[in-house]
BALOBA-1460 file (C-alpha; in Angstrom, 3 decimals):
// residues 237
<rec num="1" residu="x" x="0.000" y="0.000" z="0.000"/>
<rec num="2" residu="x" x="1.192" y="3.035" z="-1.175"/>
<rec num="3" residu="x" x="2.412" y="5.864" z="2.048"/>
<rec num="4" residu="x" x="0.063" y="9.208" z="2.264"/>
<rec num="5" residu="x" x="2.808" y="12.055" z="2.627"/>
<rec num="6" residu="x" x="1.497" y="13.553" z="5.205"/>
<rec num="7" residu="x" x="2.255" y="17.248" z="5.641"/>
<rec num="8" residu="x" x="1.403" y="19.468" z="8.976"/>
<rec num="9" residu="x" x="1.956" y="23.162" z="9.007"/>
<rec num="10" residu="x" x="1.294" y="25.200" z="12.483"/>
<rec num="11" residu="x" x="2.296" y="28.702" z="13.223"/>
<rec num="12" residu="x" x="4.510" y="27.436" z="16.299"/>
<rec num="13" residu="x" x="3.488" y="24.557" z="18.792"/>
<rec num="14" residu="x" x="3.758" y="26.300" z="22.413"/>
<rec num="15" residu="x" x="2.004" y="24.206" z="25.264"/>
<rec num="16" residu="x" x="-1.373" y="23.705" z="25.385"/>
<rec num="17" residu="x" x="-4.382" y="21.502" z="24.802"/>
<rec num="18" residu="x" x="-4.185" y="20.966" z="21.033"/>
<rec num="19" residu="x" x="-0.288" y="20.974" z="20.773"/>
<rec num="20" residu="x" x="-0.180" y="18.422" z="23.227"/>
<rec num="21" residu="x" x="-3.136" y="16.357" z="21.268"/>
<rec num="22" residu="x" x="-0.596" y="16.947" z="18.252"/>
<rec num="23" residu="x" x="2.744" y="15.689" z="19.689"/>
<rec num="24" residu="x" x="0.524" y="12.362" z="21.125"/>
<rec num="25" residu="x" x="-0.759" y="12.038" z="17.361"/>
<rec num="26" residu="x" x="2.855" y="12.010" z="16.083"/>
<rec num="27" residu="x" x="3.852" y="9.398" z="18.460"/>
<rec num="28" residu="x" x="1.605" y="7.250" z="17.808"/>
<rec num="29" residu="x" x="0.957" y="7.739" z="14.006"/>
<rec num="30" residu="x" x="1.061" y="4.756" z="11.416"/>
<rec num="31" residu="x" x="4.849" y="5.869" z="9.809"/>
<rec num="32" residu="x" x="4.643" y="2.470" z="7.261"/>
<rec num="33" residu="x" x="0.797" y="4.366" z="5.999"/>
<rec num="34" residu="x" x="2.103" y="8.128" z="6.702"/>
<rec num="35" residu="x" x="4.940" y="9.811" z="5.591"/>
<rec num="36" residu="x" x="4.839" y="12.622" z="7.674"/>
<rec num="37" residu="x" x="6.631" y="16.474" z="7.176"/>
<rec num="38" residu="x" x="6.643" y="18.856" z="9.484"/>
<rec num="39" residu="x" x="7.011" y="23.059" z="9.163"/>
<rec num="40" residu="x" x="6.471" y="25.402" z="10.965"/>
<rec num="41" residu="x" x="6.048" y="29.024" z="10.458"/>
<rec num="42" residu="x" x="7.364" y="30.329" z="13.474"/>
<rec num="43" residu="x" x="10.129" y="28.990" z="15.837"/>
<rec num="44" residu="x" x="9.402" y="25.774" z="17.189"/>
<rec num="45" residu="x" x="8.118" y="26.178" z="20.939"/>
<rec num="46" residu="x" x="8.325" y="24.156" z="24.064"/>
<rec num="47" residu="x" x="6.245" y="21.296" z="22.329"/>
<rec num="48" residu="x" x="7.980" y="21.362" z="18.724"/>
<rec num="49" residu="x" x="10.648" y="20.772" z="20.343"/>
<rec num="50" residu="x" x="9.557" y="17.505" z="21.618"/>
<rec num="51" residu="x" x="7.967" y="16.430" z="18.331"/>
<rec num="52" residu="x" x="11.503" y="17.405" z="16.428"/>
<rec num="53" residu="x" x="12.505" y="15.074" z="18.766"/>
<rec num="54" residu="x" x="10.609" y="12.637" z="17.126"/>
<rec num="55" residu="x" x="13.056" y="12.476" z="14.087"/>
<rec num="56" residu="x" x="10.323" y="13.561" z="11.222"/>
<rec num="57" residu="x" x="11.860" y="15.983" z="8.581"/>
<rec num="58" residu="x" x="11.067" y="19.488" z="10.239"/>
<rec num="59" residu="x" x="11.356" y="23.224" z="8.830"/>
<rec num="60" residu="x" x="10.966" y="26.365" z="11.676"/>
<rec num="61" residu="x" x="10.720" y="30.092" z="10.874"/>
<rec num="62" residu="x" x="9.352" y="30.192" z="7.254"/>
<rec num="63" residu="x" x="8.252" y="33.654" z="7.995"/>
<rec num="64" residu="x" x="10.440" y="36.652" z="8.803"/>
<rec num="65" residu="x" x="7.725" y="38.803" z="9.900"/>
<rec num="66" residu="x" x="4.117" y="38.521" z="10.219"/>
<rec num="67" residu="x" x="2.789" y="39.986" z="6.734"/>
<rec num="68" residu="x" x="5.789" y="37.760" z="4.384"/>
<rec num="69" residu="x" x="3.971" y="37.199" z="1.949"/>
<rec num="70" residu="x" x="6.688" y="35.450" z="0.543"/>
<rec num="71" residu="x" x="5.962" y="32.752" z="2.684"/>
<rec num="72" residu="x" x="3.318" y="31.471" z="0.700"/>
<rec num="73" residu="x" x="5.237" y="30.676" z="-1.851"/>
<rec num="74" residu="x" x="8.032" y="29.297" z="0.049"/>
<rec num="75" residu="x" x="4.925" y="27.105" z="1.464"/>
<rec num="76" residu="x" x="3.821" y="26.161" z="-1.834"/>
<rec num="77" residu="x" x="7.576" y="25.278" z="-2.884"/>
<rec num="78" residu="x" x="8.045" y="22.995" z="0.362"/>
<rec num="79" residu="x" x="4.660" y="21.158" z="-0.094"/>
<rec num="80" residu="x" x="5.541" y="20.619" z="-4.087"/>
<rec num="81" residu="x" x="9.059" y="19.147" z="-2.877"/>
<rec num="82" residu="x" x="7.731" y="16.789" z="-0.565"/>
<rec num="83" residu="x" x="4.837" y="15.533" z="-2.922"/>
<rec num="84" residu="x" x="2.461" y="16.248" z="-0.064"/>
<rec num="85" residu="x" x="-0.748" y="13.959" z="-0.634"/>
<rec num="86" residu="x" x="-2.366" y="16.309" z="2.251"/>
<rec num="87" residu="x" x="-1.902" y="18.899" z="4.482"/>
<rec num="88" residu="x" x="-2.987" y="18.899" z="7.975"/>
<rec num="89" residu="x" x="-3.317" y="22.821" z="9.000"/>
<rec num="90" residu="x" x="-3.459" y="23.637" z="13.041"/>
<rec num="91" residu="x" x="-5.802" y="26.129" z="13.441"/>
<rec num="92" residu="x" x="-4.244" y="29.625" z="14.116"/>
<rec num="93" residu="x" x="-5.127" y="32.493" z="11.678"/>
<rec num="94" residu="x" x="-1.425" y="32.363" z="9.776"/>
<rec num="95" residu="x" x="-1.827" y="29.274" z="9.372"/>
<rec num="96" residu="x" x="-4.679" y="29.053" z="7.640"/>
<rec num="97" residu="x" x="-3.650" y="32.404" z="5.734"/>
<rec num="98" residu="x" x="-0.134" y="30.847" z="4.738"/>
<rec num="99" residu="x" x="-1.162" y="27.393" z="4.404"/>
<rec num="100" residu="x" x="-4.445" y="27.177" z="2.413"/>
<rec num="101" residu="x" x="-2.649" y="30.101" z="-0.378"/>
<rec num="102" residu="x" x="0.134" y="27.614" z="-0.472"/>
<rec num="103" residu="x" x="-1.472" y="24.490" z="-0.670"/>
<rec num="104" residu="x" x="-3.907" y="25.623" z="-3.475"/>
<rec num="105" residu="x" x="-0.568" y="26.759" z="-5.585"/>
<rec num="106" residu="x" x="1.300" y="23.758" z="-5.096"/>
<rec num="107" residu="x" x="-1.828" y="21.624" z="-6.057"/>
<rec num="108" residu="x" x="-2.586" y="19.785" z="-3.028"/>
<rec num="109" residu="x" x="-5.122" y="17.359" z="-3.662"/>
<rec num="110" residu="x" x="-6.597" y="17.857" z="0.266"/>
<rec num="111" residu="x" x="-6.033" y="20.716" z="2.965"/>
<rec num="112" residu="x" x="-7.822" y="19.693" z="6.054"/>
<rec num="113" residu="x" x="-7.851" y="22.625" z="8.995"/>
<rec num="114" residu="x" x="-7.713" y="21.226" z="12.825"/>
<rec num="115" residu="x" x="-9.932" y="23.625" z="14.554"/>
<rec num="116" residu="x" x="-9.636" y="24.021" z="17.901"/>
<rec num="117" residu="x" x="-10.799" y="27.773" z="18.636"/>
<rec num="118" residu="x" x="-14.060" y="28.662" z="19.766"/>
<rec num="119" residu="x" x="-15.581" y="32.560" z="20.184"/>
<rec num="120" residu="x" x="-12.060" y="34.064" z="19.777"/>
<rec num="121" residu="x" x="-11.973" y="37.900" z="19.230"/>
<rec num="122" residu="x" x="-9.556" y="39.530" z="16.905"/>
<rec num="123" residu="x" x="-8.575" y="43.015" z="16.132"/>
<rec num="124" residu="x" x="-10.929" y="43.979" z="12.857"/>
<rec num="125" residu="x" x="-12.945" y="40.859" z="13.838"/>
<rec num="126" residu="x" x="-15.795" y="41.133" z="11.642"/>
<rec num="127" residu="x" x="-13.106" y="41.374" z="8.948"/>
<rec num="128" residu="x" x="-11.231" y="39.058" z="9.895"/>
<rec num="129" residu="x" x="-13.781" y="36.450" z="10.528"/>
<rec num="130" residu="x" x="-14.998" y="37.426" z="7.129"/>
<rec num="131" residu="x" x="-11.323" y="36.378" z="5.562"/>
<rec num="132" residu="x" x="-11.664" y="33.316" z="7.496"/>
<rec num="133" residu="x" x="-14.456" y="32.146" z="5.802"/>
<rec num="134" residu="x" x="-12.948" y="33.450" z="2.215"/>
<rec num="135" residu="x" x="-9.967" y="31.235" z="3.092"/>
<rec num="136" residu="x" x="-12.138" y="28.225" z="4.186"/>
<rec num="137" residu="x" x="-13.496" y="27.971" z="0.755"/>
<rec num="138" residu="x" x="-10.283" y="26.564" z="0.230"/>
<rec num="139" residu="x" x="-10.342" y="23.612" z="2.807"/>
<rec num="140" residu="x" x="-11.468" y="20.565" z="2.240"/>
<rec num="141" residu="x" x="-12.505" y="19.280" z="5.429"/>
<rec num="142" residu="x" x="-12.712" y="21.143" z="9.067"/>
<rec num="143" residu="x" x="-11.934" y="18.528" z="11.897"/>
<rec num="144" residu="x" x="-14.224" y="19.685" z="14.923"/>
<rec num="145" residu="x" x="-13.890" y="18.393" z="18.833"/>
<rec num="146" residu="x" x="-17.314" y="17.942" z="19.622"/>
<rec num="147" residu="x" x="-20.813" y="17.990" z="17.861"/>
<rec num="148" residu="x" x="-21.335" y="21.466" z="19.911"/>
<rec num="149" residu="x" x="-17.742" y="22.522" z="17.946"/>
<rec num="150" residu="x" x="-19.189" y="21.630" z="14.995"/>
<rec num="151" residu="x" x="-23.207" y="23.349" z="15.966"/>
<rec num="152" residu="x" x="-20.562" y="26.858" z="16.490"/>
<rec num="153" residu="x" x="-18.250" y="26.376" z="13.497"/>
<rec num="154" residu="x" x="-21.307" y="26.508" z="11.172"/>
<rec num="155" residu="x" x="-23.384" y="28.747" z="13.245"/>
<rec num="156" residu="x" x="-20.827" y="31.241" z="13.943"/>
<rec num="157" residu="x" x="-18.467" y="30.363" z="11.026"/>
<rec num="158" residu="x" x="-20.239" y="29.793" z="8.561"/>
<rec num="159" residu="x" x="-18.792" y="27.052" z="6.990"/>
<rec num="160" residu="x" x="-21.422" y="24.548" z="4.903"/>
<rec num="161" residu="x" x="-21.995" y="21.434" z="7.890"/>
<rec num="162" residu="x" x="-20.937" y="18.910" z="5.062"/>
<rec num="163" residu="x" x="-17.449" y="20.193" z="5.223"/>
<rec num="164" residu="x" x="-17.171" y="19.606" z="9.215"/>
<rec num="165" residu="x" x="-16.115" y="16.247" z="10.378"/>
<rec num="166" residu="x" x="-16.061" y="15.576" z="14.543"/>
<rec num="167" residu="x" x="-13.320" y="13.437" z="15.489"/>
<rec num="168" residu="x" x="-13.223" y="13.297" z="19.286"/>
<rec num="169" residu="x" x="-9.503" y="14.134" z="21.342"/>
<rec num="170" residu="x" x="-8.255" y="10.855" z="22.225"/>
<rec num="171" residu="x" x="-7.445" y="10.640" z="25.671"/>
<rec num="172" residu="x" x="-4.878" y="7.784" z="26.983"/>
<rec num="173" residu="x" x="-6.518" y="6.321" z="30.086"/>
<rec num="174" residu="x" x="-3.639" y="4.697" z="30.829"/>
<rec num="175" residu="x" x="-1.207" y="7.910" z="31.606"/>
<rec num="176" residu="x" x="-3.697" y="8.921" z="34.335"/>
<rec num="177" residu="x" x="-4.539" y="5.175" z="35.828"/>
<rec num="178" residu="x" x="-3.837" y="5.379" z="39.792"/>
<rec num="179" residu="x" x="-3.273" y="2.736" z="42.226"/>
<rec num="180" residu="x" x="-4.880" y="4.710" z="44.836"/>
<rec num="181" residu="x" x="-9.242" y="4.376" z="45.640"/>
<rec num="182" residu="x" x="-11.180" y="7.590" z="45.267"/>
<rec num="183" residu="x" x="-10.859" y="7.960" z="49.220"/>
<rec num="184" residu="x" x="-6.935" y="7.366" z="48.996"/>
<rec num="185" residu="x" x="-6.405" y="10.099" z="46.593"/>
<rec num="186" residu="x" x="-9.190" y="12.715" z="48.438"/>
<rec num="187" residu="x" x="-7.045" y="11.919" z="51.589"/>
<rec num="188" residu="x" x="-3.862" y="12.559" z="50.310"/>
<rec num="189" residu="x" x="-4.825" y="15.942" z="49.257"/>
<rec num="190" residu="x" x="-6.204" y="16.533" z="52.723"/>
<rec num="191" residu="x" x="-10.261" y="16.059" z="51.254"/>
<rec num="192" residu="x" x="-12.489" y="14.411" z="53.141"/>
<rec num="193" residu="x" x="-13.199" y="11.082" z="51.937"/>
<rec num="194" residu="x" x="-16.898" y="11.849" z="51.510"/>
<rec num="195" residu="x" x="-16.930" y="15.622" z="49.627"/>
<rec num="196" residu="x" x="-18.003" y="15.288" z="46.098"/>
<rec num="197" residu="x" x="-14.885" y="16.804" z="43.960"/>
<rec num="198" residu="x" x="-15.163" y="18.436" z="40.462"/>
<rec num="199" residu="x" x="-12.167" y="19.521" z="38.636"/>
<rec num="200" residu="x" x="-11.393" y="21.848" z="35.652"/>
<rec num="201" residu="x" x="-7.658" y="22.487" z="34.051"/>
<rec num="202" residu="x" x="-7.898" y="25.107" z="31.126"/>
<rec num="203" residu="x" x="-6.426" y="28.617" z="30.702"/>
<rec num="204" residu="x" x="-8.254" y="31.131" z="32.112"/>
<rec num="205" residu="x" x="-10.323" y="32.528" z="28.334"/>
<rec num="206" residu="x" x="-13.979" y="32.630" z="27.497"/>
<rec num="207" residu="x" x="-13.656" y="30.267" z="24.912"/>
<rec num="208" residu="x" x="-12.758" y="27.475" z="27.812"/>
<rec num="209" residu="x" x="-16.230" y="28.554" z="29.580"/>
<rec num="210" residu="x" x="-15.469" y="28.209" z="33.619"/>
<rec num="211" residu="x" x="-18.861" y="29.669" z="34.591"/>
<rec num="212" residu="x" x="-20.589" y="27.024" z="32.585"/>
<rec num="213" residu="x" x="-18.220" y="24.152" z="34.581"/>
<rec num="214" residu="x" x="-19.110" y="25.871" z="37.389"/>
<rec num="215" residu="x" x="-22.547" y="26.169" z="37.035"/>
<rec num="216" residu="x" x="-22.360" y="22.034" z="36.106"/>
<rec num="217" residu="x" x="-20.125" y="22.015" z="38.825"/>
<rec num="218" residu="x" x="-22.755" y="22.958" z="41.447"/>
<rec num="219" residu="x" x="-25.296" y="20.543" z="39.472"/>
<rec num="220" residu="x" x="-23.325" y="17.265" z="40.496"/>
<rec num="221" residu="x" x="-22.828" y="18.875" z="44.018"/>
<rec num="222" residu="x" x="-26.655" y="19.463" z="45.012"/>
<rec num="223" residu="x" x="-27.194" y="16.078" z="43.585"/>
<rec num="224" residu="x" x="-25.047" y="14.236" z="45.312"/>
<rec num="225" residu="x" x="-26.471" y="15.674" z="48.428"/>
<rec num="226" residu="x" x="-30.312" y="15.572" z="47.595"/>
<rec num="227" residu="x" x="-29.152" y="11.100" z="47.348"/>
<rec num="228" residu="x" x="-27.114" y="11.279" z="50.362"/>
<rec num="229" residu="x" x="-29.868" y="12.878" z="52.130"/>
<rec num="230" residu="x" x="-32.655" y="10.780" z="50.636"/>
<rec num="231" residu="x" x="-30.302" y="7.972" z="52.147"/>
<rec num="232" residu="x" x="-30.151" y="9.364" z="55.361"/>
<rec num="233" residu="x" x="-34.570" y="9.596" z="54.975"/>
<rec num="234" residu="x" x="-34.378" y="6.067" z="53.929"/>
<rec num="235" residu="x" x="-32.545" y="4.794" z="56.753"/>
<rec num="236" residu="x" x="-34.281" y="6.386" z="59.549"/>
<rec num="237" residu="x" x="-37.627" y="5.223" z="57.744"/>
């Protein structure tokens, strides 16, 4: 069977959610089905460091500046070298700017975009969300988190639904398996063994919603303590 070559093109891959998703996709990626490339248009950050680490073919700091527009065609040349089959764009605004421009000049039979913003405000942003949807005429397929990602892509985005695939972020149970019992691990961090505990780890935006997980939050919480206290009524009954 004959290798996709497999090209990905981010701005630069600093820590966080979707970088990290990224660097777990590399490592575990199919390299006898994918031939995989990797640039960059920025320098490399704390996580493309780790995937360079890897060993895939890498380019950093394709761009000089942030309007080189001679980056698109040093895109387009890179993409045409490596005989890119398709190119896996993660989602910041460059990116997309750079990437689809370069893609469609090189004649890449598929540009996919990773999307993993929601409700982000730019400077200009009713012009700039309107050059986002000019440049996602030239995508093939939008990858979405969620079936709520993919309601606010087409709501807010406007891009057609049939373009939008969900593919859900893969989580390795494993990595976060514990030897200790629910009680063992509220105890160690001085809980008591019979509080109800919710958690949240996300950078502190509107797009990552806290007053929604705490308004969930304090769901679970008066539930749990309407059934202990129907417990307690059934027991003295």
């Amino acid at each position: 069977m004959k290798s996709i070559n497999l090209h990905i093109l981010a701005s630069y891959l600093a820590i966080g959610g979707a970088e990290q998703l990224l660097l777990e996709l590399l490592k575990n990626i199919n390299r006898e089905r994918f031939t995989v490339h990797i640039s960059l248009l920025r320098e490399p950050g704390i996580i493309g460091n780790e995937i360079m680490a890897l060993g895939f073919p890498f380019k950093t700091c394709i761009i000089k500046s942030r309007f080189d527009l001679s980056g698109i065609f040093k895109i387009a040349q890179i993409l045409t070298e490596t005989k890119t089959d398709v190119v896996l764009l993660i989602n910041h605004l460059n990116t997309l700017f750079y990437g689809v421009l370069g893609a469609q000049i090189a004649g890449v039979p598929a540009c996919i975009n990773w999307e993993n913003e929601t409700y982000k405000k730019y400077p200009l942003h009713s012009i700039t969300m309107f050059g986002r949807w000019m440049l996602h005429t030239g995508i093939d397929t939008v990858v979405a988190a969620a079936q709520g990602h993919r309601d606010y892509i087409a709501r807010v985005e406007r891009i057609p639904r049939k373009k939008i695939e969900v593919i859900y972020n893969g989580v390795d149970p494993i990595k976060f398996r514990s030897s200790l019992t629910p009680q063992e691990a509220k105890t160690r961090l001085g809980i008591p063994p019979d509080s109800p505990v919710v958690s949240i780890l996300a950078v502190l935006r509107p797009d990552k919603n806290h007053g929604m997980f705490i308004r969930a939050a304090q769901l679970i919480v008066e539930k749990k303590l309407q059934i202990r206290n129907r417990k307690h009524f059934l027991l003295l009954r």
